[in-house]
C-alpha positions as CSV (number, residue, x, y, z in Angstrom):
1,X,-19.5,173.8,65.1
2,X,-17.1,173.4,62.3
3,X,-15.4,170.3,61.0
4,X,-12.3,172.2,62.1
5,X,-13.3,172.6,65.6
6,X,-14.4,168.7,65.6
7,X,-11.3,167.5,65.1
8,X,-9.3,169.8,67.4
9,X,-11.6,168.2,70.5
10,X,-10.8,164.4,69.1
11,X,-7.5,165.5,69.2
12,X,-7.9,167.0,73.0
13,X,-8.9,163.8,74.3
14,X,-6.9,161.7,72.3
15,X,-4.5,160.8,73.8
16,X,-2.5,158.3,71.9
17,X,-2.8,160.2,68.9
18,X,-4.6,156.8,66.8
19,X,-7.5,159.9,65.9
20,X,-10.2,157.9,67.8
21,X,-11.2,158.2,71.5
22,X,-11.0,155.1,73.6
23,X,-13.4,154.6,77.2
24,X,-10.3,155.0,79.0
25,X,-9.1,158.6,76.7
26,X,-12.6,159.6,77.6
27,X,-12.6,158.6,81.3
28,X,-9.3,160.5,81.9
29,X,-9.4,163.7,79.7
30,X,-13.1,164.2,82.1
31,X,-11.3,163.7,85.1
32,X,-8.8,166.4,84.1
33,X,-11.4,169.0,83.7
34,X,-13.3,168.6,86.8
35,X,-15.7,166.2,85.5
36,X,-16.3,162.6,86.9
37,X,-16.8,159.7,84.8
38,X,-15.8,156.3,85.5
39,X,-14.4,154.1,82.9
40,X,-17.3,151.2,82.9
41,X,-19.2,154.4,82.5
42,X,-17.3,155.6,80.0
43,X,-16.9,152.0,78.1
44,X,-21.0,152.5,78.1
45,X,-20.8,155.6,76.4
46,X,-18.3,154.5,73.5
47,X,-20.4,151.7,72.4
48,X,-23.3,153.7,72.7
49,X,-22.0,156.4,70.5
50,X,-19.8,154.2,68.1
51,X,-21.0,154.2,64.7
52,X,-18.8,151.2,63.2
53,X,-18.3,148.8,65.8
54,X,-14.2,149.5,66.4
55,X,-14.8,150.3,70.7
56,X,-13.5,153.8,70.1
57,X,-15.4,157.3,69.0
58,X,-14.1,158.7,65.8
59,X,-14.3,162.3,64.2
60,X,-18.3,160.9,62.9
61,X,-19.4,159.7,66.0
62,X,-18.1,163.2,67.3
63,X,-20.4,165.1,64.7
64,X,-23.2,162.8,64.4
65,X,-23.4,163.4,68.4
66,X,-23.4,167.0,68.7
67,X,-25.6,167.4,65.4
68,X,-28.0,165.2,67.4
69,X,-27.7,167.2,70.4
70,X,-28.2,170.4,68.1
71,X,-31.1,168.8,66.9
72,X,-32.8,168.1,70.1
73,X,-32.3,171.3,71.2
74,X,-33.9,173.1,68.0
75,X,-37.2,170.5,68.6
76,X,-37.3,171.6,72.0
77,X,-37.0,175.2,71.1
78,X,-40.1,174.7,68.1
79,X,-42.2,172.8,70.6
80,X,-42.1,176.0,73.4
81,X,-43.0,178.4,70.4
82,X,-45.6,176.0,68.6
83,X,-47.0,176.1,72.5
84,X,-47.4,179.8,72.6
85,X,-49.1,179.4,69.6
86,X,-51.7,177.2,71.1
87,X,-53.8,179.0,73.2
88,X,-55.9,176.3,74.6
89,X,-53.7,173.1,74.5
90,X,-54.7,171.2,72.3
91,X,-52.5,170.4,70.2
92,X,-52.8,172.3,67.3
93,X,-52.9,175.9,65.9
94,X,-56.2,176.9,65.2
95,X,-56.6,180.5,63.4
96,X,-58.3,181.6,66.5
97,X,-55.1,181.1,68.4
98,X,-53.1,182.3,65.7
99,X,-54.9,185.7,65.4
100,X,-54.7,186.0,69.1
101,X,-50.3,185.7,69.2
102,X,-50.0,187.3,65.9
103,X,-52.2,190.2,68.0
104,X,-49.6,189.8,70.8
105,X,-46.7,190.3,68.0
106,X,-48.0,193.7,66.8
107,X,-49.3,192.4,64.2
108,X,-53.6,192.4,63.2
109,X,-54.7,189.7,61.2
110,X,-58.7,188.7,60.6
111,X,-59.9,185.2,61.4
112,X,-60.3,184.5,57.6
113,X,-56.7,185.9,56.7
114,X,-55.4,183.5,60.1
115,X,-57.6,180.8,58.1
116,X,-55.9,181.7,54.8
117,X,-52.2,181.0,56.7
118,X,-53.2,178.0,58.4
119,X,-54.4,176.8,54.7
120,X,-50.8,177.6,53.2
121,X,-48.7,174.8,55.4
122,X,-52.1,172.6,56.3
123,X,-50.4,169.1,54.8
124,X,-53.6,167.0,55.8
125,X,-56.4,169.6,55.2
126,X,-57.8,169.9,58.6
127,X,-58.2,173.3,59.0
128,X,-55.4,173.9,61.7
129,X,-51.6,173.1,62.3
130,X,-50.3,170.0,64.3
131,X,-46.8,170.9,65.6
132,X,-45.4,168.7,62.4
133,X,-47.8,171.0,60.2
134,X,-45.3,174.4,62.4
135,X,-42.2,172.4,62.2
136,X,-42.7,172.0,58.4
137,X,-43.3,176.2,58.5
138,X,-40.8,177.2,60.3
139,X,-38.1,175.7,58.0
């Protein structure tokens, strides 16, 4: 999302026009759309999400949570394709199980050339890749 797009949702549920979002801004503007969420609830959330301590959500809290979100969503994504990656659970990517998906993709690799890719992005020297290790190589 843009910064642009940002601000026009603190504008949507503010609805005093003070730029931040207060429990009660929050509480109603959900209610409006079909959502549910009370205000204690809502008073939860704010102080949960409130970066400076003022009770309401400003433009940064709005971006540093859906950035987070984002984030989340991206480890989760890494963490289903490091899994496909490792054939036998372990935990890591051995050249063995590398050969074997790289196979799946189309593409033929030898053991020693799935070694020799392992060996590019193996921080620690052990020979395979921990999901850090695939995190790191998939930047």
């Amino acid at each position: 999302m843009r910064s642009e797009e940002y601000e026009r949702v603190v504008r949507y549920f503010d609805k005093d026009g003070d730029g931040k979002i207060s429990a009660s801004e929050l509480s109603h503007r959900l209610g409006q759309m079909g959502g549910k969420l009370l205000l204690n609830e809502a008073e939860v959330a704010v102080e949960a999400l409130d970066s400076n301590g003022d009770g309401l959500l400003d433009l940064e809290d709005l971006i540093k949570l859906m950035e987070e979100d984002d984030e989340e969503e991206k480890l989760k994504d890494l963490r289903q394709a490091f899994g496909m990656y490792d054939e036998d659970g372990c935990g890591f990517i051995t050249p063995k199980g590398l050969k074997k998906m790289l196979k799946k993709l189309g593409e033929s690799k030898s053991i020693d050339e799935c070694r020799v890719m392992i060996k590019h992005f193996d921080i620690n020297g052990d020979g395979v890749l921990s999901c850090e290790e695939f995190r790191v190589m998939m930047k």
